[in-house]
VMD Tcl script that builds the backbone (N, CA, C; Angstrom):
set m [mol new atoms 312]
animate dup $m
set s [atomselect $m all]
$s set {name element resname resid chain x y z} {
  {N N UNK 1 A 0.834 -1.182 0.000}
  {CA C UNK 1 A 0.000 0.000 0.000}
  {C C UNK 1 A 0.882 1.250 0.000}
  {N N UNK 2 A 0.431 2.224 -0.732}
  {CA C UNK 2 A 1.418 3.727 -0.804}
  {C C UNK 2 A 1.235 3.993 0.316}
  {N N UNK 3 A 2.339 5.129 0.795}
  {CA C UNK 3 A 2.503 5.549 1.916}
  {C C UNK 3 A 2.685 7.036 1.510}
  {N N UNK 4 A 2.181 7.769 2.289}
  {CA C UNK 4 A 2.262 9.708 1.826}
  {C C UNK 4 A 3.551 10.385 2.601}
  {N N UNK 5 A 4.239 10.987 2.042}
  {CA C UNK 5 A 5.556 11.703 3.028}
  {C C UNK 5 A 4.930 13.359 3.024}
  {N N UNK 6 A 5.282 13.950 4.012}
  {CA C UNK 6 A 5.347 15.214 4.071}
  {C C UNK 6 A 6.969 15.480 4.085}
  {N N UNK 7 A 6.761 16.472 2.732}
  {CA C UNK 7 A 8.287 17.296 2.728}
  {C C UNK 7 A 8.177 18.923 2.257}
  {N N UNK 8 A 9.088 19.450 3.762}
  {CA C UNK 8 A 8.973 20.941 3.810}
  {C C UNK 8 A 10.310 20.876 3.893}
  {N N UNK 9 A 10.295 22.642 3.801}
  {CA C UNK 9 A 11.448 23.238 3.833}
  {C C UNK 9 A 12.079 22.832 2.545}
  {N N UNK 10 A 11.017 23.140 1.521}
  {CA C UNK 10 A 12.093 23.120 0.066}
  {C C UNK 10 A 12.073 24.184 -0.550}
  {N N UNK 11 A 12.649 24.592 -1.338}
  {CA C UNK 11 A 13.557 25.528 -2.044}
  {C C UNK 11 A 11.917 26.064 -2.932}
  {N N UNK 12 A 11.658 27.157 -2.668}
  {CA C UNK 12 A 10.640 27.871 -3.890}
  {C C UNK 12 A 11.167 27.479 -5.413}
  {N N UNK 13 A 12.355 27.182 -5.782}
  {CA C UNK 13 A 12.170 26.739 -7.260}
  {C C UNK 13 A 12.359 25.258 -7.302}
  {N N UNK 14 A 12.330 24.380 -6.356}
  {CA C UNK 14 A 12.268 23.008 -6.543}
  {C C UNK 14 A 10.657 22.552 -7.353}
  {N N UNK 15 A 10.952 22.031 -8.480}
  {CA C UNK 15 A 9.985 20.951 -9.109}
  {C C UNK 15 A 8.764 19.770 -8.379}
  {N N UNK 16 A 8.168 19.852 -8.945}
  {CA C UNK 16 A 7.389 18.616 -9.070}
  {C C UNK 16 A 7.960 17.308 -9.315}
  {N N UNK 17 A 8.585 17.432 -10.708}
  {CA C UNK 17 A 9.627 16.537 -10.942}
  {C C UNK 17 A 10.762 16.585 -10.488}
  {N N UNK 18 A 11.804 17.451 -9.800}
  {CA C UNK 18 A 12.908 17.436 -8.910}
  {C C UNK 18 A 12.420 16.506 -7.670}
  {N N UNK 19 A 11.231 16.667 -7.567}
  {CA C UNK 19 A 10.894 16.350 -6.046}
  {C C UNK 19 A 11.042 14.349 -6.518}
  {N N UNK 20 A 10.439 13.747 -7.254}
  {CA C UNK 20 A 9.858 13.139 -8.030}
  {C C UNK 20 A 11.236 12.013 -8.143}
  {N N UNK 21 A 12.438 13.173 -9.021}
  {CA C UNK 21 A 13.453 12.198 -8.843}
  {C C UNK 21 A 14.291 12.292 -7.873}
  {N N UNK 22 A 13.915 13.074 -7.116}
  {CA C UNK 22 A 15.077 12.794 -5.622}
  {C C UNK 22 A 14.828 11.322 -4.711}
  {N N UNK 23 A 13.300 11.549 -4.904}
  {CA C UNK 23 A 12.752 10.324 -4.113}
  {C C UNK 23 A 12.449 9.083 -5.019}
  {N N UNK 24 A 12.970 9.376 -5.882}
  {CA C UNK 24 A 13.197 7.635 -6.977}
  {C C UNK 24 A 14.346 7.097 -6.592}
  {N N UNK 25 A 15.330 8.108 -5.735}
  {CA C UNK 25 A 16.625 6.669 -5.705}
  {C C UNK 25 A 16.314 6.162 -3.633}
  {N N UNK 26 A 14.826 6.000 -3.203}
  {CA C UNK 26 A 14.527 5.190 -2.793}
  {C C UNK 26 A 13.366 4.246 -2.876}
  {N N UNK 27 A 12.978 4.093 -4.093}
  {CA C UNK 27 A 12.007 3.312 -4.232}
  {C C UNK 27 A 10.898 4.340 -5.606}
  {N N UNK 28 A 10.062 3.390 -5.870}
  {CA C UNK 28 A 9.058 3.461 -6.918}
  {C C UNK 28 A 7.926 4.988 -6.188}
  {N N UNK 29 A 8.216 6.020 -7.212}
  {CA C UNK 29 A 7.427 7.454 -6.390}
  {C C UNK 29 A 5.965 7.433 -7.276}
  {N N UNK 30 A 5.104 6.933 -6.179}
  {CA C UNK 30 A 3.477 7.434 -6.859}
  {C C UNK 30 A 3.322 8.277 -7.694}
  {N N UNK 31 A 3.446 9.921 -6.641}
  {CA C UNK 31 A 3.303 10.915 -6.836}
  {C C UNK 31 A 4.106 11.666 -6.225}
  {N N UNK 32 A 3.974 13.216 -6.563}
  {CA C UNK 32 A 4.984 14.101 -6.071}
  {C C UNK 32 A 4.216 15.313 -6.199}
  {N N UNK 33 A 4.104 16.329 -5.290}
  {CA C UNK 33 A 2.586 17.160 -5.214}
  {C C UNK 33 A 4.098 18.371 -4.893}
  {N N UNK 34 A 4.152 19.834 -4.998}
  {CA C UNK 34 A 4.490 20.933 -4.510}
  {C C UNK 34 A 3.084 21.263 -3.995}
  {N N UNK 35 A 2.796 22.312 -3.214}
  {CA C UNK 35 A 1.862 22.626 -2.621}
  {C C UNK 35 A 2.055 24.680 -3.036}
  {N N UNK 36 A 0.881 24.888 -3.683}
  {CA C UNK 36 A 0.945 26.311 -4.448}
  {C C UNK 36 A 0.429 27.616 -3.595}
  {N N UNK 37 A 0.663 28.693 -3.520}
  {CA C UNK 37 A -0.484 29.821 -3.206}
  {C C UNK 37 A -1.281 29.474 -4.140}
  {N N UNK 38 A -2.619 29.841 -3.992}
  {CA C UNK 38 A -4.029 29.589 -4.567}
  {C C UNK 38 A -4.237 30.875 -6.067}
  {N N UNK 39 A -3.097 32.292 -4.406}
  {CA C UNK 39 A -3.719 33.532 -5.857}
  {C C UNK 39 A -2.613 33.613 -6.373}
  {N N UNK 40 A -1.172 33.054 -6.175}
  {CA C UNK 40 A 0.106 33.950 -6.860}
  {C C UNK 40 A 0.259 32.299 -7.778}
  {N N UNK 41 A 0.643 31.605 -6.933}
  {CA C UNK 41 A 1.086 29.954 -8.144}
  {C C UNK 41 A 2.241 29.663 -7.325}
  {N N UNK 42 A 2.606 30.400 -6.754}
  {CA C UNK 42 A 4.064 30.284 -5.855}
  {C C UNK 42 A 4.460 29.491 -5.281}
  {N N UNK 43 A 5.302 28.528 -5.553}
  {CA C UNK 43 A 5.283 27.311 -4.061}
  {C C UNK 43 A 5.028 27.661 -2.443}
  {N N UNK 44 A 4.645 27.067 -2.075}
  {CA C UNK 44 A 4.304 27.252 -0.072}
  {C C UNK 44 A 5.885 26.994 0.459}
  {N N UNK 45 A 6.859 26.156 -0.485}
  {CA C UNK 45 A 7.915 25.076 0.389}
  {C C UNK 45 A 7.456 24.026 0.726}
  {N N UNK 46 A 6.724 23.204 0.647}
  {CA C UNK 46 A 6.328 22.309 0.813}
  {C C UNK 46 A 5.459 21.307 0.522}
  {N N UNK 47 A 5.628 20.006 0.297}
  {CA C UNK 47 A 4.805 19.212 -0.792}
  {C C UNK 47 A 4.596 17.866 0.149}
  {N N UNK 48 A 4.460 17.049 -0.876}
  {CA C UNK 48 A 3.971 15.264 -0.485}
  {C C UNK 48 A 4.627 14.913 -1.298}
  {N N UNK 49 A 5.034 13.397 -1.210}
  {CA C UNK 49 A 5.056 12.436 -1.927}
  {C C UNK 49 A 4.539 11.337 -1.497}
  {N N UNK 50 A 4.455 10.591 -2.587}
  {CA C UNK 50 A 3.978 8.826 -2.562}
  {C C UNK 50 A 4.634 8.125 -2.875}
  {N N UNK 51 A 4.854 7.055 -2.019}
  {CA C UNK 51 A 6.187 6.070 -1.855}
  {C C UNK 51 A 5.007 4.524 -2.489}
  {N N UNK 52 A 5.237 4.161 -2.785}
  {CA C UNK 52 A 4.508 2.588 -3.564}
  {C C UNK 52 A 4.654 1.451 -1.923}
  {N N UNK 53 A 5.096 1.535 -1.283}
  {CA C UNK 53 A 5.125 1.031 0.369}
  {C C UNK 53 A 5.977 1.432 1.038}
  {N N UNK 54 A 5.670 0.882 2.252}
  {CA C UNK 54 A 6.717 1.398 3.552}
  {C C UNK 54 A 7.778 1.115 3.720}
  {N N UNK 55 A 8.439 0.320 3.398}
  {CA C UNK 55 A 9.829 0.245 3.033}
  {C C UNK 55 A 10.052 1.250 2.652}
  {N N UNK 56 A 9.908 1.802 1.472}
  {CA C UNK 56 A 10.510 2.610 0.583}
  {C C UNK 56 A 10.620 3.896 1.447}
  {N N UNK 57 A 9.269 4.032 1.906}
  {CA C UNK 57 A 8.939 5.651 2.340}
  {C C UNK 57 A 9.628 5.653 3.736}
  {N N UNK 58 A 9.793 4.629 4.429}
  {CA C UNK 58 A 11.118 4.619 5.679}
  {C C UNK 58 A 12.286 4.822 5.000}
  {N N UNK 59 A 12.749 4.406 4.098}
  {CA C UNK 59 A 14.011 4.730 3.536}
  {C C UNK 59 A 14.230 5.844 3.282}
  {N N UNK 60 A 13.090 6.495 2.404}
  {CA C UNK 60 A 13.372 7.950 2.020}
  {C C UNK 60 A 13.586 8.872 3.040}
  {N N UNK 61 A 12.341 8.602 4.625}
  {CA C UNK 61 A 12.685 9.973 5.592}
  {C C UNK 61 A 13.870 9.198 5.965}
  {N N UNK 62 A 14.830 8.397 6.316}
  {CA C UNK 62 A 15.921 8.277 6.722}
  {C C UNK 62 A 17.201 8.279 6.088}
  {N N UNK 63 A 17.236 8.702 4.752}
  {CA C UNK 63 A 17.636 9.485 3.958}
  {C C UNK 63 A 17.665 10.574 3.384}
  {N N UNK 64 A 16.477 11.268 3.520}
  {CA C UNK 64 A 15.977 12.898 3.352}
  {C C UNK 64 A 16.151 13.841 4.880}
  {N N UNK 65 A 15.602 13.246 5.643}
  {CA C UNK 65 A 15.065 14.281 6.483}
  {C C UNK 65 A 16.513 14.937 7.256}
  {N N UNK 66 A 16.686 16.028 7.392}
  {CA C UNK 66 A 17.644 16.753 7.481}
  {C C UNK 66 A 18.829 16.648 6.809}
  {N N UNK 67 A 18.522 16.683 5.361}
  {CA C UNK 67 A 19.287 15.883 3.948}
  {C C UNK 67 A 18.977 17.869 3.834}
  {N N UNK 68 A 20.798 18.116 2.992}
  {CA C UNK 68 A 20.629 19.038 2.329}
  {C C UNK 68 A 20.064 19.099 0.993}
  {N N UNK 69 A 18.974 20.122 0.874}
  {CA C UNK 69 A 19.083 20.298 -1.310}
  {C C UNK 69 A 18.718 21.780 -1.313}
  {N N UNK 70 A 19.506 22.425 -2.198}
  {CA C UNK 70 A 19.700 23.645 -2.760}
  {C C UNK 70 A 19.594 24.297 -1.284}
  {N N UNK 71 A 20.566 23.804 -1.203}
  {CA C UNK 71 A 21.252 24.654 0.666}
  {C C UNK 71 A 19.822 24.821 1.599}
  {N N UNK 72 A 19.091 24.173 1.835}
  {CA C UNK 72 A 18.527 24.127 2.795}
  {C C UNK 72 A 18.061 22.638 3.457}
  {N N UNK 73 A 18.007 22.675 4.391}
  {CA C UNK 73 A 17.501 21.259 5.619}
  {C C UNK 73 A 16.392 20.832 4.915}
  {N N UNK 74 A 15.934 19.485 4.405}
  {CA C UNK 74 A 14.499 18.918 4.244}
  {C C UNK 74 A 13.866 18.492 5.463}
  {N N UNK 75 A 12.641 18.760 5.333}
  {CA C UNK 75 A 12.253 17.629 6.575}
  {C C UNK 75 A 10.971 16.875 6.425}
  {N N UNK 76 A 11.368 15.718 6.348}
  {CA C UNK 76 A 10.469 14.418 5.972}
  {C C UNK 76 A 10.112 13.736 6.864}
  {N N UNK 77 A 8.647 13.948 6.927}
  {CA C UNK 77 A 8.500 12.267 7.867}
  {C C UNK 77 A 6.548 12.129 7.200}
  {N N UNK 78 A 6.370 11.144 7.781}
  {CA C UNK 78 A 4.945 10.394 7.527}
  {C C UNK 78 A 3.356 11.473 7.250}
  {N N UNK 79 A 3.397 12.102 6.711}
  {CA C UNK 79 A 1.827 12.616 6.592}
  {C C UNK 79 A 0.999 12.608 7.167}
  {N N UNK 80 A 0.462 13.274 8.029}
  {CA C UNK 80 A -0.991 13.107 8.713}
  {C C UNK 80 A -2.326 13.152 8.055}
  {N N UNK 81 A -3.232 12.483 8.328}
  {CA C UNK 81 A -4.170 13.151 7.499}
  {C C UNK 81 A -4.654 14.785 7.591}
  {N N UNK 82 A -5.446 14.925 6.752}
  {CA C UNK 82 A -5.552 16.633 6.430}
  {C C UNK 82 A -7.100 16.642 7.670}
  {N N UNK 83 A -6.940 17.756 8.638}
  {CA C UNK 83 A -7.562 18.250 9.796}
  {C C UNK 83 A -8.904 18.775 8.677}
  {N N UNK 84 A -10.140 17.902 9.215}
  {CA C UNK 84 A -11.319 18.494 8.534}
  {C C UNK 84 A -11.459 20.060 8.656}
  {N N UNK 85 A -12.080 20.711 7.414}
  {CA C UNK 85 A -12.313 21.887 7.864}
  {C C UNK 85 A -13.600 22.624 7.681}
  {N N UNK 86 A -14.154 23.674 8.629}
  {CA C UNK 86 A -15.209 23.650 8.518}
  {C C UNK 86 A -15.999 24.553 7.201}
  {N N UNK 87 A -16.883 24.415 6.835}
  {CA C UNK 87 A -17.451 24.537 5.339}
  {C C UNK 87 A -17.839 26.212 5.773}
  {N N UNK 88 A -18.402 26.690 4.231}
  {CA C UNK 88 A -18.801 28.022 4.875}
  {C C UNK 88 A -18.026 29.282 4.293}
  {N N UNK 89 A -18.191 30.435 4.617}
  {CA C UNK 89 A -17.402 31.318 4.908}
  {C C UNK 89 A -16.501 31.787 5.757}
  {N N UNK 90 A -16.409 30.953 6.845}
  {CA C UNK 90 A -15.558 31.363 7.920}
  {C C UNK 90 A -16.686 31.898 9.427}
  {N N UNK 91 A -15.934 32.141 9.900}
  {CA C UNK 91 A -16.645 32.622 11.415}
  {C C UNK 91 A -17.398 34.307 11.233}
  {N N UNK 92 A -18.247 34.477 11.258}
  {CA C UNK 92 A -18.706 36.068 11.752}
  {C C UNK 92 A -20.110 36.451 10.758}
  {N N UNK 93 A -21.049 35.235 10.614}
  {CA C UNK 93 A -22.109 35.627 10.045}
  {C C UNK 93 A -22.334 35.598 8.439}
  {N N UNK 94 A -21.313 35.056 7.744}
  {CA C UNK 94 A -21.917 34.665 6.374}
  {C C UNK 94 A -21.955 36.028 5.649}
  {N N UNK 95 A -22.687 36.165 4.449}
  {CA C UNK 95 A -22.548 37.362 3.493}
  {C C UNK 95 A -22.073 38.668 3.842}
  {N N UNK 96 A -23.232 39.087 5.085}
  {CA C UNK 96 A -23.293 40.037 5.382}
  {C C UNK 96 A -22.761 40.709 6.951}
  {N N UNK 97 A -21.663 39.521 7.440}
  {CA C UNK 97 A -21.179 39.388 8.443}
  {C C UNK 97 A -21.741 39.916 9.933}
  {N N UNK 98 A -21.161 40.077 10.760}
  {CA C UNK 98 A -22.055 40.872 11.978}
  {C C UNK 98 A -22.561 40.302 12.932}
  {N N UNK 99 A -23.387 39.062 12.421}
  {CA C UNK 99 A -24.591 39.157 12.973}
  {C C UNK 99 A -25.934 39.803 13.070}
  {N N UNK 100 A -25.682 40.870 12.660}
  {CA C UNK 100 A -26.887 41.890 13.021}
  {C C UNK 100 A -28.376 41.359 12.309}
  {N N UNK 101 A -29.210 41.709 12.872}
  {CA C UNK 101 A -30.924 41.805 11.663}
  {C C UNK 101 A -30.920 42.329 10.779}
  {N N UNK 102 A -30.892 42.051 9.514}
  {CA C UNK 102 A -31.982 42.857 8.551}
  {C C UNK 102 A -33.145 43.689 8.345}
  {N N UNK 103 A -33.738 43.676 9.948}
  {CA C UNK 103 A -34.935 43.670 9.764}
  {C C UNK 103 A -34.903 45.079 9.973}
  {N N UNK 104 A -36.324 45.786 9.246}
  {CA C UNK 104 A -36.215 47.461 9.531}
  {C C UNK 104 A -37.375 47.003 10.870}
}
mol reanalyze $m
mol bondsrecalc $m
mol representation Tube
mol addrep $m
């Protein structure tokens, strides 16, 4: 079964595919995700990968994680799942925020 890595602390011009073949020389890579700003496209520093099993993906954080690339520290370890979040607009009343009545 794949296994998901969290890897931060990478370089704003590291690849999709940089990411992709760093983690091919430990094993078969699912996938390889950068993680974007929504409004600029910009990398965050930080992505996922998918390891094809646990072997592999133990190998990689014990080979990556505080592994230099393009002069900075990686840091790898196991993925958590993603913290539900709540739907909506956010906290403070929806469209027209406040709280307040409408009503005349």
């Amino acid at each position: 079964m794949a296994k998901k890595l969290y890897v931060g602390n990478l370089s704003y011009t590291t690849t999709e595919q940089d990411l992709s073949d760093l983690f091919s020389q430990c094993g078969t890579v699912e996938s390889a995700k950068i993680i974007t700003d929504r409004d600029t496209g910009r990398s965050k520093g930080f992505g996922f990968v998918e390891m094809s099993n646990d072997d592999e993906a133990q190998a990689a954080i014990s080979k990556f994680n505080n592994a230099e690339q393009d002069g900075r520290a990686l840091k790898v370890n196991e993925a958590r799942p993603m913290a539900p979040r709540s739907g909506g607009r956010g906290g403070g009343g929806g469209r027209f925020g406040g709280g307040f009545s409408r009503r005349r």
